[in-house]
Wavefront OBJ file of the C-alpha trace (Angstrom):
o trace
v 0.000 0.000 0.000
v 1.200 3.511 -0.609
v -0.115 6.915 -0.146
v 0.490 9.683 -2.806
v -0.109 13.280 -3.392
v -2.851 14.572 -5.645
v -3.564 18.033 -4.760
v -6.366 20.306 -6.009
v -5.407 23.248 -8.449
v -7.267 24.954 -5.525
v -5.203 24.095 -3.022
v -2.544 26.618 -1.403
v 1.418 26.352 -2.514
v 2.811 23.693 -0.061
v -0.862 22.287 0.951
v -2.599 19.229 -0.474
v -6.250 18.398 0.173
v -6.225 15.245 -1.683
v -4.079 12.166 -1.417
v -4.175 8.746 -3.437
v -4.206 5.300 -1.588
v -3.435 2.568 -3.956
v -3.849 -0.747 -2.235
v -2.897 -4.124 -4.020
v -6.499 -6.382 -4.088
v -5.330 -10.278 -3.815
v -8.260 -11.443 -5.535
v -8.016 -9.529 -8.844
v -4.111 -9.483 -8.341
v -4.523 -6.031 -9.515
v -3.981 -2.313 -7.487
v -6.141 -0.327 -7.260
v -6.465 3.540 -6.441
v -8.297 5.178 -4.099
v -8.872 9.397 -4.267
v -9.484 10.478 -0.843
v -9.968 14.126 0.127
v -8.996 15.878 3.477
v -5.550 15.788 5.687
v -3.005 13.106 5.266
v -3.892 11.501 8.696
v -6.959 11.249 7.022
v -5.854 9.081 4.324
v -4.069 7.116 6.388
v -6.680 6.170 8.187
v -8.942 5.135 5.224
v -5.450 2.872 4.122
v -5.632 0.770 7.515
v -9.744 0.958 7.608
v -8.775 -1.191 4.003
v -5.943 -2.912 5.141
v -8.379 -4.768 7.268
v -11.075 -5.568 5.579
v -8.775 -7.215 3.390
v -7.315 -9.284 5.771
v -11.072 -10.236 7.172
v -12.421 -10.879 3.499
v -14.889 -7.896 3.755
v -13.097 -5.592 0.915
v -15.448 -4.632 -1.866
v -13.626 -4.518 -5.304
v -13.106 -1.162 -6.626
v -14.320 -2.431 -9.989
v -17.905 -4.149 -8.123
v -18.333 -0.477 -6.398
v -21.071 1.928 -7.176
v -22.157 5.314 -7.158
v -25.339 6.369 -4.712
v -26.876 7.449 -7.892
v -26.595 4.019 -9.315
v -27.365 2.148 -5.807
v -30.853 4.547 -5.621
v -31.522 3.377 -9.127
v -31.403 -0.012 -8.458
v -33.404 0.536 -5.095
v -36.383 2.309 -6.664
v -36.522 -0.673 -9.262
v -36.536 -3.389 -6.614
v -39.715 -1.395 -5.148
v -41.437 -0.901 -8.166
v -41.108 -4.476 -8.821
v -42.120 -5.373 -5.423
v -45.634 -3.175 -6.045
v -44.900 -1.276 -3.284
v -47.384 1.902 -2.388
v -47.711 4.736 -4.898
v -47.445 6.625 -1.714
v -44.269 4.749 -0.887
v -42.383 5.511 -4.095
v -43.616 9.436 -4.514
v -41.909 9.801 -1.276
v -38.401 7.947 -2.424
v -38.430 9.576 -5.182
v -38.945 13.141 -4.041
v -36.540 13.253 -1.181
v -33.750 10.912 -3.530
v -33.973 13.504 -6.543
v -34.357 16.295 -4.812
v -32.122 16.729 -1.687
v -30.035 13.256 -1.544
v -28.600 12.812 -5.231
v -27.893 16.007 -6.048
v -25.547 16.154 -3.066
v -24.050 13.003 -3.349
v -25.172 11.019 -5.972
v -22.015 11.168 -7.654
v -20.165 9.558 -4.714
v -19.064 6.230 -4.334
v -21.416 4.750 -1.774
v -18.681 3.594 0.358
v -16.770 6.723 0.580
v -20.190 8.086 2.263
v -19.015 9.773 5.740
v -21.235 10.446 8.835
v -19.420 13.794 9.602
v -20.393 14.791 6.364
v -23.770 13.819 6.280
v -24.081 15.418 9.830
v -23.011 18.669 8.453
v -24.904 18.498 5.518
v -28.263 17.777 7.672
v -26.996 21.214 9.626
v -26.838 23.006 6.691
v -30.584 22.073 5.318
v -31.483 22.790 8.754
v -29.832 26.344 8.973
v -31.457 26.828 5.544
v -34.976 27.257 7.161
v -35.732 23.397 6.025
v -37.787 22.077 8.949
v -36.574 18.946 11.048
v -39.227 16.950 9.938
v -37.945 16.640 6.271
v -34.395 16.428 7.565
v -35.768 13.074 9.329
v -37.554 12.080 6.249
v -34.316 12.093 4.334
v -32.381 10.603 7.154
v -34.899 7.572 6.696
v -35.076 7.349 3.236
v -30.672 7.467 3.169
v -30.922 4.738 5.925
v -33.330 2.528 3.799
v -31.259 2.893 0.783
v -27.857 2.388 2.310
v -29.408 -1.258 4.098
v -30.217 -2.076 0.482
v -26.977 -1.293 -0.586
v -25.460 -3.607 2.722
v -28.126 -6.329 2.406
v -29.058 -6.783 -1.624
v -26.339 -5.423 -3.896
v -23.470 -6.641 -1.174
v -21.123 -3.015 -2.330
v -21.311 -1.920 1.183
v -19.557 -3.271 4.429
v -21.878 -1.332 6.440
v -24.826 1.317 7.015
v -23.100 4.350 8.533
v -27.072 5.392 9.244
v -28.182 2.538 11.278
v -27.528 4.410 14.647
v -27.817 7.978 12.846
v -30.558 10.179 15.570
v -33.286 11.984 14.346
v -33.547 15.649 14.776
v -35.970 16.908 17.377
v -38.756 19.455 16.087
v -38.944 22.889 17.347
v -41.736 24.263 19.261
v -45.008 25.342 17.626
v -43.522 23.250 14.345
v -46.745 21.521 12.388
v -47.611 18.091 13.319
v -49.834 14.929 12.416
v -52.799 15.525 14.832
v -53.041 11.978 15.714
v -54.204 10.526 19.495
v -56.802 8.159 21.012
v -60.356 8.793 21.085
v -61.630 8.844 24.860
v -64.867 6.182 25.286
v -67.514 9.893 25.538
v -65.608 11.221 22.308
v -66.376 7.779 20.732
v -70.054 7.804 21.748
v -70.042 11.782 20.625
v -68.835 10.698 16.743
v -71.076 7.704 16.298
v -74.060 10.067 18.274
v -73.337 12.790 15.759
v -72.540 10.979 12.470
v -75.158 10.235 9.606
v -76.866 6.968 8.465
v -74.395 6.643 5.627
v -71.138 8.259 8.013
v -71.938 5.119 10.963
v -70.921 2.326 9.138
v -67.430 3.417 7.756
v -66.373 5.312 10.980
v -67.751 2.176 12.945
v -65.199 -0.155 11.079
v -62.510 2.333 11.613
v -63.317 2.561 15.243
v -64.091 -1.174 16.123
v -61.552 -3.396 13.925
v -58.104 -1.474 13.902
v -58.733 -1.155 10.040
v -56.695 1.382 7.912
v -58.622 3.649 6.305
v -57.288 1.886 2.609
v -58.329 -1.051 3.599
v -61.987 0.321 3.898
v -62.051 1.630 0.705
v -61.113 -1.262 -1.130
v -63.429 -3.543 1.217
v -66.418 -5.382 -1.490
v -69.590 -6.861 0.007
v -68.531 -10.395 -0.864
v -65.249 -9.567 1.913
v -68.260 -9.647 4.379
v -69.876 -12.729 6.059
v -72.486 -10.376 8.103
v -74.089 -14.061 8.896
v -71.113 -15.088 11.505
v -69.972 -11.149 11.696
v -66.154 -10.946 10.521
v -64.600 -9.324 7.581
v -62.168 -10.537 5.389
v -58.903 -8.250 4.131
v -57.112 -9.053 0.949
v -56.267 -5.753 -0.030
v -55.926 -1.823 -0.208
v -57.204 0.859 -1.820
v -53.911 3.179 -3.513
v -55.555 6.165 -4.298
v -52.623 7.911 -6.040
v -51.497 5.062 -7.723
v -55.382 4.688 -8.664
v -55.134 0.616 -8.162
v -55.719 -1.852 -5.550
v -52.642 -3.492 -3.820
v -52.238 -6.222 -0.775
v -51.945 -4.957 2.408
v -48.943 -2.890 3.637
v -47.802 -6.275 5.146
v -48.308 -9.821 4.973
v -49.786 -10.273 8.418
v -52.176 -7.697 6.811
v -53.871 -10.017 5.060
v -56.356 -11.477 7.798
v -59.902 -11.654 9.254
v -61.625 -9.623 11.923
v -64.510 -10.006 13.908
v -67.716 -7.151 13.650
v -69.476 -6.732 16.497
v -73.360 -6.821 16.625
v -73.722 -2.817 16.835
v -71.217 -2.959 13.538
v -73.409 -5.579 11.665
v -76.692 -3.872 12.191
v -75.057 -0.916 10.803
v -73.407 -2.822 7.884
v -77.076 -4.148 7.179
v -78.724 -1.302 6.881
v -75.940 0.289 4.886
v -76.291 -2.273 2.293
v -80.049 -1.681 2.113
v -79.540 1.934 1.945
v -77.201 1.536 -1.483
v -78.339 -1.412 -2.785
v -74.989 -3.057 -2.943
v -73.881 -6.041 -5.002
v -71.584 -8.729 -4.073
v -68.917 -7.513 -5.895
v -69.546 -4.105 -5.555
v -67.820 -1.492 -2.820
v -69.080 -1.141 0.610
v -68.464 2.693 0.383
v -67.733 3.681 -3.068
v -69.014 6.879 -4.876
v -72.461 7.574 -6.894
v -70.511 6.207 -9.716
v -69.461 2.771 -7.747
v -66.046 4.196 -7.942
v -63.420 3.866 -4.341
v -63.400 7.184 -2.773
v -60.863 9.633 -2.704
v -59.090 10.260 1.070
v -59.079 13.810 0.437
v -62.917 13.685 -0.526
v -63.425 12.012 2.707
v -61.831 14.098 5.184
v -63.483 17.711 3.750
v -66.958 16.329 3.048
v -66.958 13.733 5.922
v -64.558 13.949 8.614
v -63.929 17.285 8.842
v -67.372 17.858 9.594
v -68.696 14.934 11.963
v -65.698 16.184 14.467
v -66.923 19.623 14.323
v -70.128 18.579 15.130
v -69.302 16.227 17.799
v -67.200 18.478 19.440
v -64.410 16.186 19.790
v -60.356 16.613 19.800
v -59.197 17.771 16.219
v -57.697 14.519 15.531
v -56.922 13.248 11.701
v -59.110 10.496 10.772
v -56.249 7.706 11.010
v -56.580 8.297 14.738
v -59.843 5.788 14.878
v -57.059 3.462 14.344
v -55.307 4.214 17.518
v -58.096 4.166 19.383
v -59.193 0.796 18.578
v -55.647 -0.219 19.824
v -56.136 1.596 23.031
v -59.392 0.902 24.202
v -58.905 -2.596 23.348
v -55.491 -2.751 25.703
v -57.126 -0.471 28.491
v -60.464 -3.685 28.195
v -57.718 -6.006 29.157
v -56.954 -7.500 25.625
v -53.821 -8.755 24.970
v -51.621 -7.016 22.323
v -50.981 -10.044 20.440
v -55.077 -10.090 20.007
v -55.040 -6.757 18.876
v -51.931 -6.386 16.694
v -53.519 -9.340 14.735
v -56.372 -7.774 14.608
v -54.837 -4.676 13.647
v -52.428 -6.519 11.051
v -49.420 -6.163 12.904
v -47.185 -9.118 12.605
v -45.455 -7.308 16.185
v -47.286 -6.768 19.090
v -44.663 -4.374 20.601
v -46.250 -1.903 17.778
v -49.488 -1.883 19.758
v -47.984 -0.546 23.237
v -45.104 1.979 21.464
v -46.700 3.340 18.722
v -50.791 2.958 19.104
v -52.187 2.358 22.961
v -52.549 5.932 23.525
v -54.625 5.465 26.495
v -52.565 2.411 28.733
v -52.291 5.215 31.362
v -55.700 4.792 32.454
v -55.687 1.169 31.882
v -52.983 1.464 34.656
v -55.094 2.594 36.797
v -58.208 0.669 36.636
v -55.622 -2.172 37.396
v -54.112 -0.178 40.744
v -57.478 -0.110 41.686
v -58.738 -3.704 40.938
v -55.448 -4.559 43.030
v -56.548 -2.113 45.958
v -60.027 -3.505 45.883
v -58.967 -6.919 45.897
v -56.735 -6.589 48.481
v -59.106 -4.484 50.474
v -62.213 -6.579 50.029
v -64.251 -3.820 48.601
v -65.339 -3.398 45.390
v -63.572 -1.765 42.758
v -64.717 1.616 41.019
v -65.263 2.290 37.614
v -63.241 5.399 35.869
v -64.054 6.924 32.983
v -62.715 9.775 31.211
v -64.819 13.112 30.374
v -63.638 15.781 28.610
v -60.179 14.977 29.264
v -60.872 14.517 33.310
v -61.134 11.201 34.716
v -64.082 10.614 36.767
v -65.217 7.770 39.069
v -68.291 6.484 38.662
v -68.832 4.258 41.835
v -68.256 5.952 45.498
v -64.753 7.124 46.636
v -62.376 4.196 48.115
v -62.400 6.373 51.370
v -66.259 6.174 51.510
v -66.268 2.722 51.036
v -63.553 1.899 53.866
v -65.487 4.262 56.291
v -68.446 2.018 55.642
v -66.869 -1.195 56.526
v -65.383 0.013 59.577
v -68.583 1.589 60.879
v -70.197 -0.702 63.736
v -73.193 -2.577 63.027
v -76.625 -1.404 63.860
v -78.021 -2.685 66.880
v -81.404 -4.217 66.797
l 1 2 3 4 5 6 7 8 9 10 11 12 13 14 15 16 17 18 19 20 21 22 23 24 25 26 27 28 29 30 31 32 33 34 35 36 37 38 39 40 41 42 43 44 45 46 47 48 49 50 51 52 53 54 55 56 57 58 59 60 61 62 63 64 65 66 67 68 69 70 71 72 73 74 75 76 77 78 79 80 81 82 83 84 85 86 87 88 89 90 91 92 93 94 95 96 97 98 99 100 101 102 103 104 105 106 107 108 109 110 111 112 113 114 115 116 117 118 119 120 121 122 123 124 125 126 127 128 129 130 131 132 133 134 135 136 137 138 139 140 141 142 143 144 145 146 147 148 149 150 151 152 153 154 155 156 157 158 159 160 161 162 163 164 165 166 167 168 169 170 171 172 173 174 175 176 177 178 179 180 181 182 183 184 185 186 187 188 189 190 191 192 193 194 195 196 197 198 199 200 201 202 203 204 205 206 207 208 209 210 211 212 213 214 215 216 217 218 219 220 221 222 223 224 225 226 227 228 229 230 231 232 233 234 235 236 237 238 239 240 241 242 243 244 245 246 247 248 249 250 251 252 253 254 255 256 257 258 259 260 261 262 263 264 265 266 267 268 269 270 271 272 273 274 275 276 277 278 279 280 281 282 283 284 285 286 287 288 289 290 291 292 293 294 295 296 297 298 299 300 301 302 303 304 305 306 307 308 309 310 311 312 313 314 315 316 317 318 319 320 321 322 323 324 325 326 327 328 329 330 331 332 333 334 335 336 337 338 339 340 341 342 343 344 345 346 347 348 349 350 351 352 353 354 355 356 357 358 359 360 361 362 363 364 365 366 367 368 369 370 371 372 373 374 375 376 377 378 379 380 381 382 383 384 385 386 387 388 389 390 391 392 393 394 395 396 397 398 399 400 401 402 403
């Protein structure tokens, strides 16, 4: 191995920025030379950091190496020929062409350095770009760069894997997503119209996405034993139907008698055929999200007076009310189409707080020989519905009345 000047025309009399390391591959019994820019210390260190791997059989031909350009190219194939979302793709695509590749595209994806990402993520940041699409490119890098490690084998490692997210500021713009409380539940369905109940029920009371909804057909139903069948998702962008986002998304869920009655009377209200939509437009077509929210959701929450929540948030609260009943959160992932059950407690059980303390006072009660109270939760403020603990204790230590 040697090291050898190469300095920029830029660079000061007596100063080189760039060195050469040319390192002799065993395999190809060729050498081959590596450019590498910054202080000589620096190039020496990339010259050992090879040294090794070629000793531990991990060194990646210079001739099998690849730009990021041509790694992201062969990444947005593999997902277009996996069918992944519309959704999925817009979003690789946007961040990819328009922040990642024109920065470093032309780099060899193993000459990719965290302290250079790092200031490059400070510098989108100091440019008024918000943290949230800093983190959106961090993920879409990190998802590339695993391809790179895992499929095409041109990468040792992903320098991403442990790479933080950035923190957003105060009074930045946010999903408004949350749990439904059991009155704000009650306030929707109270407040929502004949042809509203049945959609927002299935939200509510089976953990389905909102895609999956769309693209649900009468002949998914079996109203007779009450469960629904889901093969697949409505892409609205991509204007197509696809499988679920996951293979454990592909299931059946129970409907409950309140969500059957409603599903009945739906179908009588449309008229709909076996292999038509359960909520489609007057033209039979799936309905668009957008659509939805302004002439549907929007609405029922204003008049239900309930938290300003996005529609996906029926969703969590299925999760959380079903946890805080004292399912398990392998029931409810499944039901959910979650092939992990950790997703339930971390990402969707909004409400396991209060489910925390019904148990505390099931425990108490138990313990105490009294019987337990019943909490629930108006507007915000949670309120016991049975008499105090210290009323009940008072009353069991009173003396009994004398004849």
């Amino acid at each position: 191995m040697a090291i050898v000047k190469a300095p920029l025309k830029t660079d000061p009399r007596g100063k080189c920025s760039r060195w050469r390391v040319i390192l002799y591959n065993p395999v190809t019994h060729k050498h081959e030379w590596h450019t590498v820019t910054g202080t000589k210390a620096e190039a020496a260190s990339f010259e050992r950091d090879q040294k090794g791997k070629v000793e531990h059989h991990t060194y990646v031909a210079k001739s099998e190496r690849m730009t990021l350009k041509a790694v992201a190219e062969a990444f947005l194939a593999e997902c277009k020929a996996r069918n992944r979302r519309t959704s999925t793709l817009l979003n690789y695509n946007s961040i990819l062409e328009g922040y990642v590749l024109p920065a470093f595209g032309h780099q060899e994806v193993g000459t990719l350095q965290k302290k250079e990402l790092r200031a490059w993520f400070a510098e989108l940041l100091a440019s008024g770009k918000s943290a949230e699409l800093v983190n959106r490119i961090i993920r879409v890098l990190k998802t590339v760069l695993f391809y790179a490690v895992t499929d095409l084998e041109v990468l040792e490692r992903n320098i991403m894997l442990r790479f933080r997210q950035f923190e957003a500021k105060e009074g930045s713009r946010r999903v408004s997503r949350g749990a439904f409380t059991e009155a704000e539940v009650r306030s929707l369905l109270g407040s929502a119209r004949p042809h509203e109940r049945a959609l927002i029920g299935l939200l509510c009371f089976t953990g389905m996405r909102p895609g999956e909804c769309y693209a649900l057909r009468w002949q998914d139903l079996n109203l007779t034993a009450g469960a629904a069948t889901i093969a697949r998702n409505w892409d609205w962008r991509g204007k197509k139907f696809t499988p679920p986002k996951t293979e454990a998304g592909i299931r059946t869920v129970a409907l409950s008698g309140w969500l059957v009655a409603e599903l009945e009377a739906h179908q009588e209200r449309t008229g709909g055929s076996a292999e038509g939509l359960v909520f489609a437009t007057r033209t039979g077509q799936a309905m668009n999200p957008s659509n939805v929210r302004r002439d549907i959701w929007l609405k029922l929450v204003k008049r239900a007076s309930v938290r300003s929540f996005d529609m996906y948030s029926l969703r969590h609260t299925f999760a959380s009310l079903g946890r805080v009943a004292g399912e398990e959160a392998f029931n409810v992932a499944r039901a959910m189409g979650h092939s992990r059950s950790i997703l339930v407690d971390q990402v969707y059980a909004h409400s396991l707080h209060s489910g925390m303390a019904s148990v505390a006072e099931r425990v108490t009660a138990r313990a105490l020989g009294i019987e337990p109270k019943l909490r629930v939760i108006e507007g915000g403020k949670s309120q016991d519905v049975r008499e105090p603990l210290e009323d009940q204790l008072e009353d069991q230590t009173k003396p009994a009345a004398t004849a």
